[in-house]
C-alpha positions as CSV (number, residue, x, y, z in Angstrom):
1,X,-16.3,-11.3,8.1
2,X,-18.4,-8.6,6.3
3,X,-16.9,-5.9,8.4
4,X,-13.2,-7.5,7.6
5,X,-13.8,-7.2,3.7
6,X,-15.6,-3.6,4.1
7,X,-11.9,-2.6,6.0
8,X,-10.0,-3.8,2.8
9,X,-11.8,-1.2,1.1
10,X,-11.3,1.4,3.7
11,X,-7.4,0.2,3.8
12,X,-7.2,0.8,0.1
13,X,-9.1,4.4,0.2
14,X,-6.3,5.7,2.9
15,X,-3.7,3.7,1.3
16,X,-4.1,3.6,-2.8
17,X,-2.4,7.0,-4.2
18,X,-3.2,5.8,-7.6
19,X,-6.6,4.3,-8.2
20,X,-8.9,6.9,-9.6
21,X,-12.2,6.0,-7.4
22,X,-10.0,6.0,-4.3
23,X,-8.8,9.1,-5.0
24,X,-12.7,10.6,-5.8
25,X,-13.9,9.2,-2.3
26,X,-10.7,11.0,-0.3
27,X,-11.7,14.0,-1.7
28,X,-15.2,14.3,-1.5
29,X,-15.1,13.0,2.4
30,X,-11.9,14.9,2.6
31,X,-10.4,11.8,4.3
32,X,-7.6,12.6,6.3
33,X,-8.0,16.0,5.5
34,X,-6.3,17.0,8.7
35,X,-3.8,14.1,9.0
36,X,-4.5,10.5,9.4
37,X,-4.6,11.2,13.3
38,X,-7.1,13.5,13.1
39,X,-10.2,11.4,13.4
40,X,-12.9,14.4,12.5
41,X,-13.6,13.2,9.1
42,X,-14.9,9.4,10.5
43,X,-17.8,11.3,12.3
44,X,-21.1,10.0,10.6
45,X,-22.4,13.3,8.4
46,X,-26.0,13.5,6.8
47,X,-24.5,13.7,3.5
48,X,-22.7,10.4,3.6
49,X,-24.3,7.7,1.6
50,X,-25.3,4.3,3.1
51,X,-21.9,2.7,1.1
52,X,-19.8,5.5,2.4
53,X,-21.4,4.9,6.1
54,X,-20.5,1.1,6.1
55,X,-16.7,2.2,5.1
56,X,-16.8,4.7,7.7
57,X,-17.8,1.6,10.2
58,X,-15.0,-0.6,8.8
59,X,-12.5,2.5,8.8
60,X,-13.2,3.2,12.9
61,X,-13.9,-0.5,14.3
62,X,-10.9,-2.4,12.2
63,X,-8.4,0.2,10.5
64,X,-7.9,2.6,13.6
65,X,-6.8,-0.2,15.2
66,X,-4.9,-1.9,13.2
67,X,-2.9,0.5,11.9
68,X,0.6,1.6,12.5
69,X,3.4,4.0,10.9
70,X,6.8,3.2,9.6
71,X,9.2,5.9,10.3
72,X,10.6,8.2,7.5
73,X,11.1,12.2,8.1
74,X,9.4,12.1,11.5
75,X,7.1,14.7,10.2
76,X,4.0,13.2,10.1
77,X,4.3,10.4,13.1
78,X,3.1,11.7,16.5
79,X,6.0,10.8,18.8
80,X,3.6,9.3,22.0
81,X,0.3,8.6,21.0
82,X,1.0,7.0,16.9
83,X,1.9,3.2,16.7
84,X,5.1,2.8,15.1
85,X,7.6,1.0,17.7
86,X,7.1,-2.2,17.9
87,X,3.4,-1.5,17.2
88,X,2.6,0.1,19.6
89,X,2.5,3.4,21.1
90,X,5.2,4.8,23.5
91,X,2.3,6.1,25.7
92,X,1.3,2.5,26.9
93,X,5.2,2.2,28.3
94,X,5.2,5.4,30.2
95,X,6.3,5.3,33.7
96,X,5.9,9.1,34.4
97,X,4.1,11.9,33.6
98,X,4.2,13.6,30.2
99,X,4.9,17.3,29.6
100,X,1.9,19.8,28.0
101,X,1.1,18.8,24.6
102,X,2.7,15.8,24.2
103,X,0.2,14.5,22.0
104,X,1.4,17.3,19.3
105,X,4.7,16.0,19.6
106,X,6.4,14.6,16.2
107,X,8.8,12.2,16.1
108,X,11.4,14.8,14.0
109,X,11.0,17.0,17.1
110,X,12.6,14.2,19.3
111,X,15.5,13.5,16.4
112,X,18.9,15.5,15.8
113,X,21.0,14.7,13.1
114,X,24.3,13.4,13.8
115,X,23.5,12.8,17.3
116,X,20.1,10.3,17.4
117,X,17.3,10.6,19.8
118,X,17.2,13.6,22.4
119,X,17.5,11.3,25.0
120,X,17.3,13.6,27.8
121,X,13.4,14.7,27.0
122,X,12.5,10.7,26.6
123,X,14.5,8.6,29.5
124,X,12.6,10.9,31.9
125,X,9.7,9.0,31.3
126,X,9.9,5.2,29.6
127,X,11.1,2.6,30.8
128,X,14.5,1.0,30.4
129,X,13.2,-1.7,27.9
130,X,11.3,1.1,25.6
131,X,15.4,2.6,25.3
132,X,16.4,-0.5,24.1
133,X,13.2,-0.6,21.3
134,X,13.9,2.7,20.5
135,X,17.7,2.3,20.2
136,X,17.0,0.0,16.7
137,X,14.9,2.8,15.3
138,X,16.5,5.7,13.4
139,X,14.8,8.5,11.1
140,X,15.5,8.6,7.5
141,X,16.5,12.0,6.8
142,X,19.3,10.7,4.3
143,X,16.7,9.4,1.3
144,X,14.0,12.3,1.7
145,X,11.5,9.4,2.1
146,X,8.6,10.4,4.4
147,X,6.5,8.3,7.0
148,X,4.2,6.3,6.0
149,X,1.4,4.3,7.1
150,X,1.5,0.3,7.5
151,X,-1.1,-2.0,8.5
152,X,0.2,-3.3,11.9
153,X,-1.1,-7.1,12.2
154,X,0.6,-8.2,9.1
155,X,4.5,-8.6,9.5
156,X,5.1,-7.0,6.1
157,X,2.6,-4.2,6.6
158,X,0.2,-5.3,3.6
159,X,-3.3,-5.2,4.3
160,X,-5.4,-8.7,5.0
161,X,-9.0,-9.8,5.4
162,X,-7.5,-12.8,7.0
163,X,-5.4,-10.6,9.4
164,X,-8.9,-8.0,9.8
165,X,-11.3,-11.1,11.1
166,X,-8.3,-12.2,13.4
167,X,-7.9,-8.7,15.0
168,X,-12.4,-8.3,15.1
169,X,-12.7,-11.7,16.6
170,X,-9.7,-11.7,19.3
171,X,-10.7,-12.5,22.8
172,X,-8.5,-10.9,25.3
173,X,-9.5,-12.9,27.8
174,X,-7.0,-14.6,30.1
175,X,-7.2,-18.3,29.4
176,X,-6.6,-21.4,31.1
177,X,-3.4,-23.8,30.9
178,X,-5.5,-27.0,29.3
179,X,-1.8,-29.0,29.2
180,X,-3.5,-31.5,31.7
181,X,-6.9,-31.3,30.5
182,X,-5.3,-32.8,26.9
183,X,-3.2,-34.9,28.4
184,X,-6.3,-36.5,30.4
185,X,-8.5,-36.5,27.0
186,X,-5.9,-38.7,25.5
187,X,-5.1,-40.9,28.0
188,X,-9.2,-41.8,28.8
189,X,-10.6,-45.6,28.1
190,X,-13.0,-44.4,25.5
191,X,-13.5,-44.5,21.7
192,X,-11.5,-43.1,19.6
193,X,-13.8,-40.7,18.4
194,X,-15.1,-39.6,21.6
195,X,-11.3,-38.1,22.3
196,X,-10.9,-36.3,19.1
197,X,-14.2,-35.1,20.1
198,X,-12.9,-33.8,23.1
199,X,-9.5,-32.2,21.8
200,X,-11.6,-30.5,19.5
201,X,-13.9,-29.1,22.1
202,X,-10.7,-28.0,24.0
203,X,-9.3,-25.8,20.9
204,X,-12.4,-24.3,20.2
205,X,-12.8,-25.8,16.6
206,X,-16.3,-27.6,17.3
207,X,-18.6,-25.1,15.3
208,X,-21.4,-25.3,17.5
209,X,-24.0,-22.0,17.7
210,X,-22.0,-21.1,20.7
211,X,-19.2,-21.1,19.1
212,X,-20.5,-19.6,16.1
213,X,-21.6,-16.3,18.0
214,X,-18.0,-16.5,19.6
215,X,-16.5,-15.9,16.4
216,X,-19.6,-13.5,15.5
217,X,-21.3,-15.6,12.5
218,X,-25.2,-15.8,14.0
219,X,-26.7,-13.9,16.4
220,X,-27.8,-16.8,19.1
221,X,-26.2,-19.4,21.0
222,X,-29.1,-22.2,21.2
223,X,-29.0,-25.2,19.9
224,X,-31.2,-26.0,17.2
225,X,-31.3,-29.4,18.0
226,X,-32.4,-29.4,21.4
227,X,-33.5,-25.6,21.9
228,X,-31.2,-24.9,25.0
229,X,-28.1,-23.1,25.5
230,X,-26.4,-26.6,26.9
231,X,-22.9,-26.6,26.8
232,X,-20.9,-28.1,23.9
233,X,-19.3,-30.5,26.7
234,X,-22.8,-31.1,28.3
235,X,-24.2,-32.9,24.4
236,X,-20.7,-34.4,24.0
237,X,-21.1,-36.3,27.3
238,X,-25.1,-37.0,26.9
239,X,-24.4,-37.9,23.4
240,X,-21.4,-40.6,24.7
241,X,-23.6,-42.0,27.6
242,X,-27.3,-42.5,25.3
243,X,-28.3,-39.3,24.5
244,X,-30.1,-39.0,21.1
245,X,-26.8,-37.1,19.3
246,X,-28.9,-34.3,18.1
247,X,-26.0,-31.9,19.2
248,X,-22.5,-30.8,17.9
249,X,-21.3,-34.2,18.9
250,X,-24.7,-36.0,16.5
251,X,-23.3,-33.7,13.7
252,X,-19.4,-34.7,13.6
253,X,-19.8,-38.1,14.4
254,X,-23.6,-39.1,13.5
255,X,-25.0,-41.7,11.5
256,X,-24.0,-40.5,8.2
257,X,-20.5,-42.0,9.3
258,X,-18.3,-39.3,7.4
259,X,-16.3,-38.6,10.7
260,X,-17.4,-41.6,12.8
261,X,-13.7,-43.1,12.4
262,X,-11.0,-41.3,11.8
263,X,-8.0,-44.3,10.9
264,X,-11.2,-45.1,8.4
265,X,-11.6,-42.1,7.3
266,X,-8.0,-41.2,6.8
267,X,-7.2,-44.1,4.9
268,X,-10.2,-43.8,2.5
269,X,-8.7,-40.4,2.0
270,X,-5.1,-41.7,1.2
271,X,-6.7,-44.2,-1.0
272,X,-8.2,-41.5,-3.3
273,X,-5.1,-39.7,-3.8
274,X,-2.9,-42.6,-4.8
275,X,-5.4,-43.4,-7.5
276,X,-5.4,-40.4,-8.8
277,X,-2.0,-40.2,-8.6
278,X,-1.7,-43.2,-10.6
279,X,-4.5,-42.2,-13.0
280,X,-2.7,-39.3,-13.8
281,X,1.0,-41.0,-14.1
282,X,2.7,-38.8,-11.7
283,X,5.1,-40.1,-9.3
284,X,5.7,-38.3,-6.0
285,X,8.7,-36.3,-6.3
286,X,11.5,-37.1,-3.6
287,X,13.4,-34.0,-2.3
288,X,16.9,-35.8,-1.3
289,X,19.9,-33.9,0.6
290,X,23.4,-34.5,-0.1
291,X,26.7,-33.4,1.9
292,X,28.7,-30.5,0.7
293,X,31.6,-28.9,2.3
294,X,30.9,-25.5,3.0
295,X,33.5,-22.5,3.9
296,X,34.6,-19.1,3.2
297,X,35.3,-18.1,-0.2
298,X,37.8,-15.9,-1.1
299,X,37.0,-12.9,-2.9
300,X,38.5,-12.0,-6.3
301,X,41.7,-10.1,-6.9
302,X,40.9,-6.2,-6.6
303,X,37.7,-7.3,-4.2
304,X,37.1,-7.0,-0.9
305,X,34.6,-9.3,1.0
306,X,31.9,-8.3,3.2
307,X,30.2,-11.1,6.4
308,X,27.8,-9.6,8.1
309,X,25.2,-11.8,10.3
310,X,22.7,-10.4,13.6
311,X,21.5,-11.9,16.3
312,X,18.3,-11.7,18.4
313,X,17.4,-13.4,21.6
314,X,13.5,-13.6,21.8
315,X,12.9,-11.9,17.7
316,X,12.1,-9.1,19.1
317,X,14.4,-9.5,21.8
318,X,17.7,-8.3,22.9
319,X,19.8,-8.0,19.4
320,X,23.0,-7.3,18.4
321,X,25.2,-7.8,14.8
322,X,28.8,-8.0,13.4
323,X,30.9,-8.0,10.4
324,X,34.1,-8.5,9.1
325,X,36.5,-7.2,6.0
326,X,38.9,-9.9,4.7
327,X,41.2,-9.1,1.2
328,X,41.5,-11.6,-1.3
329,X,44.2,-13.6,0.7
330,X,41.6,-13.7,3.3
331,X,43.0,-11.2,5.8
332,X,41.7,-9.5,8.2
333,X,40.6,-6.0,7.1
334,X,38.8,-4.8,9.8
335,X,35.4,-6.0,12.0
336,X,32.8,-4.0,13.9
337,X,30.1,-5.6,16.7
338,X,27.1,-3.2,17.8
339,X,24.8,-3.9,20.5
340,X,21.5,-2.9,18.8
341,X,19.2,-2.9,21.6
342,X,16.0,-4.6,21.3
343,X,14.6,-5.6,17.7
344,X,13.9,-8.5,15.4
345,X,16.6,-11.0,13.4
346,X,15.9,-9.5,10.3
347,X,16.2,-5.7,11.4
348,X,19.3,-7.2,13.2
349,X,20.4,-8.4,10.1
350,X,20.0,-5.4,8.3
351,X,21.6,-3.7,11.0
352,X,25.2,-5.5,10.3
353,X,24.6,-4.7,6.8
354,X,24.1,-1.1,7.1
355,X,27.2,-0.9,9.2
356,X,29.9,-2.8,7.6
357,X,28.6,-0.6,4.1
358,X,29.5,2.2,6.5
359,X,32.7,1.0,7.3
360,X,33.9,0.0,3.8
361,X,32.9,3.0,1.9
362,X,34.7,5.2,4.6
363,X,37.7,2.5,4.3
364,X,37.4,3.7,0.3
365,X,37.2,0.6,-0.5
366,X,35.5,0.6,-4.4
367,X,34.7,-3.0,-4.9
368,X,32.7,-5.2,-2.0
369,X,31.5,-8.7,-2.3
370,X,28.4,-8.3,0.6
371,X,27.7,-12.1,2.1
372,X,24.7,-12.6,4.1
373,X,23.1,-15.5,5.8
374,X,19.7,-14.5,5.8
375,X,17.9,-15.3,2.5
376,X,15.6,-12.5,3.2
377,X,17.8,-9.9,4.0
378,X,19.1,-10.5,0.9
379,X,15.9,-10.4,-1.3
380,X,15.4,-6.9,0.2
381,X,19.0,-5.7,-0.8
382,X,18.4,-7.3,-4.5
383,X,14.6,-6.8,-5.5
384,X,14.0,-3.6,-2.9
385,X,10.9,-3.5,-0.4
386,X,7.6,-2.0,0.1
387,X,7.4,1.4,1.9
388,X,4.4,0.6,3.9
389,X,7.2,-2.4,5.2
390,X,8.5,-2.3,9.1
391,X,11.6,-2.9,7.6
392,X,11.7,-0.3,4.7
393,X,13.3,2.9,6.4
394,X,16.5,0.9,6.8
395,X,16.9,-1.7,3.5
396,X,16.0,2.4,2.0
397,X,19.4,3.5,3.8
398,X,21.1,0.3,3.0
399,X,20.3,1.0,-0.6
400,X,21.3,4.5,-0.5
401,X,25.0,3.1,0.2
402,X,24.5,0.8,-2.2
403,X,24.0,3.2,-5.1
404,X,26.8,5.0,-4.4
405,X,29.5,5.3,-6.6
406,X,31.5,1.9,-6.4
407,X,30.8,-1.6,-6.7
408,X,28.7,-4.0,-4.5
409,X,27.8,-7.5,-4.9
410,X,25.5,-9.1,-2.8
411,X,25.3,-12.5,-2.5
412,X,23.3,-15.5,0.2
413,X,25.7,-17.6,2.1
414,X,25.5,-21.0,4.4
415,X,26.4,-20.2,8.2
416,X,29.6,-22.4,8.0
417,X,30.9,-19.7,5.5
418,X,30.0,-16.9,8.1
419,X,31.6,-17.9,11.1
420,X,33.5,-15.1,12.3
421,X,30.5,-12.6,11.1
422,X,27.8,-15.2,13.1
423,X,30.8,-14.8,16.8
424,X,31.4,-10.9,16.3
425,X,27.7,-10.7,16.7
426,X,27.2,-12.8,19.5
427,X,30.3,-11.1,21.1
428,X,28.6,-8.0,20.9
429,X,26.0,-9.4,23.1
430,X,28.9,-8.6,26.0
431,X,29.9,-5.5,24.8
432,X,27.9,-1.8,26.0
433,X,25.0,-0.8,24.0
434,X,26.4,0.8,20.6
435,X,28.8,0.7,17.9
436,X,32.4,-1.0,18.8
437,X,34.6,-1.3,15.7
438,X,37.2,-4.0,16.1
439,X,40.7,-2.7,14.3
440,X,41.6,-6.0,15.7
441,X,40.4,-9.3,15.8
442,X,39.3,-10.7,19.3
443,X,41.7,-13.0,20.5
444,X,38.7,-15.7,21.3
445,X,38.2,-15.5,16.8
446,X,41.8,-15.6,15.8
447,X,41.7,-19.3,15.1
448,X,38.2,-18.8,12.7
449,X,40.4,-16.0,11.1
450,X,43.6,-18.6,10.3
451,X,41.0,-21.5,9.6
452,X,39.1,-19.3,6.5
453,X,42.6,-18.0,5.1
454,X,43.9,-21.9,4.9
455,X,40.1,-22.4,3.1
456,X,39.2,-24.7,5.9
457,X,35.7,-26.3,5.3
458,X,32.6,-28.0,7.4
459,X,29.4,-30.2,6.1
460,X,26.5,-29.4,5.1
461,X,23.4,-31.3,4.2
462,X,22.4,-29.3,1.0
463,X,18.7,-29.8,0.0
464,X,18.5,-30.7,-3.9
């Protein structure tokens, strides 16, 4: 745990461009002098001081591994060795050998403008799966925004101690399927207690000394009690069958009686908090539902309106998105379905977004109603996102369309108002990988077309 809060302040040294002290410490251990990839200025010097040595520790055995890059420029990320698809690096997925310095290769150098990824120097050597990663991932060369660093265990790229202990106390160990051993715990002839016991000693969560210098919190595995290294299974069972419960199993369920019955102990719980809740007068608030009948609205006179929804089997999985341009008699305008590749829901999502922008403002269309399904997608488009964010390099293009010079309302709307945007995206899960714009409605969507225009409408449980 100490390590994981001496990384927060390591994050925040490489990370904070404002903070005064931060600032100070960069440049008197000129960190990341030569890059954040060049690893020179971790080695221990005699000048560092014994505060600067433990964030040196926290820096090499937590932040070097948990970081990761979000793409901007390409300038910066190294195109094999950095973490910044799906993060990790594209040299665990190599299936052949590399050319010479591939390690000094950046990410620009693998980019053309207009035309994507220079295919031809990456196919030789990844796999089939990494094309599909990489075919979500595009360089922002449009906003001038550069690449950036993001810590990679959180999925929003902020920093957390939480997230820092969790990646320290892994275990990459290969464990058993322990579906039979819990449904054998449950089904034995034995006190209740004496099965919680045991489901608890299956997940880990008895915090015995062995299990304590698992997780790294002392520095021996005996038992206190008895002054052996016996198992925690070995004192559950000599505790059950007479022993003298001076083990894990003597502390959760000894004489004190705290956790000696658990229906006892639950309902002394539930007894507490409904007199305080009557002490205090409150009431328990019900959250009720009620049925509304949800369907597509047509826009305003003058407006155009904008579905757009994305799909992914297995988030990240195999992904794809679609939209749809309907005038204010709710005609069809024009659709589009892209087979993204391999990516998340929400990059999905933003995917359709990006694209039926793209269609509308080369349609000169000046005034868009943008409807979205996704409730985050959304927040992103409205309130705008962090750079250090997975997500950022495309809500940045999406907002660069945004700002252009016309009109664009973005708005959250129920599934049963985006049909034909939620098909066109699951028919693009047929289609070739790429964009396929649709100057015709699919015949297999023609009825969901007639169905919104006559303002057809399905239920909905709304939550109050």
């Amino acid at each position: 745990m100490n390590k994981a809060l001496i990384a927060k302040l390591g994050w925040r040294v490489l990370n904070d461009k404002e903070s005064l002290w931060a600032r100070v410490l960069r440049c008197k251990y000129k960190v990341g002098g030569g890059g954040v990839q060049d690893r020179s200025w971790l080695s221990v010097k005699s000048n560092w001081s014994s505060t600067w040595r433990s964030v040196g520790t926290g820096l090499r055995d937590v932040v070097n591994h948990g970081l990761s890059w979000v793409l901007g420029d390409g300038q910066q990320v190294c195109f094999w060795t950095d973490k910044w698809l799906l993060g990790k690096p594209l040299l665990d997925s190599v299936v052949g050998p590399l050319p010479e310095n591939y390690e000094k290769v950046k990410a620009a150098e693998m980019w053309v403008n207009g035309s994507g990824w220079v295919l031809d120097r990456i196919l030789p050597h990844v796999s089939a799966n990494t094309r599909l990663d990489l075919a979500a991932v595009v360089l922002d060369n449009v906003t001038g925004a550069r690449d950036c660093i993001s810590w990679g265990e959180c999925s929003d790229g902020k920093f957390s101690v939480k997230s820092a202990y969790e990646l320290i106390t892994r275990d990459h160990t290969s464990r058993p399927n322990m579906d039979s051993f819990y449904r054998r715990v449950w089904s034995l002839s034995v006190p209740e207690r004496v099965r919680v016991y045991f489901w608890l000693l299956g997940n880990q969560a008895v915090m015995s000394n062995e299990e304590r210098m698992r997780r790294h919190l002392c520095d021996s595995d005996i038992c206190q009690g008895c002054k052996s290294r016996t198992s925690r299974g070995q004192r559950c069972l000599l505790w059950q069958f007479g022993g003298d419960g001076s083990g894990d199993a003597g502390m959760c369920f000894g004489e004190n009686g705290k956790c000696r019955d658990r229906v006892r102990f639950i309902k002394d719980l539930s007894k507490e908090v409904a007199v305080a809740n009557v002490a205090s007068g409150s009431k328990a608030s019900r959250t009720g539902r009620v049925e509304r009948r949800i369907g597509l609205v047509k826009p305003q006179s003058g407006w155009v309106k904008l579905n757009t929804d994305g799909a992914s089997r297995g988030n990240p999985g195999l992904a794809t998105t679609g939209g749809v341009l309907r005038d204010e008699a709710g005609e069809y305008c024009g659709g589009f379905a892209v087979n993204i590749g391999k990516c998340t829901a929400p990059l999905a999502e933003l995917w359709g977004v990006y694209y039926g922008l793209y269609i509308a403002w080369e349609k000169q269309i000046t005034q868009v109603e943008l409807e979205v399904d996704s409730e985050l997608v959304v927040g992103f488009l409205k309130t705008g996102i962090d750079d250090s964010h997975p997500l950022s390099f495309l809500v940045r293009l999406c907002h660069g369309f945004i700002a252009k010079d016309w009109t664009v309302r973005v708005s959250h709307v129920y599934r049963e108002a985006n049909r034909l945007a939620d098909g066109l995206a699951n028919y693009a899960f047929t289609l070739p990988l790429g964009f396929h714009a649709l100057s015709v409605v699919p015949i297999d969507f023609a009825s969901i077309v007639r169905e919104d225009a006559l303002g057809f409408t399905q239920p909905r449980q709304i939550l109050l």
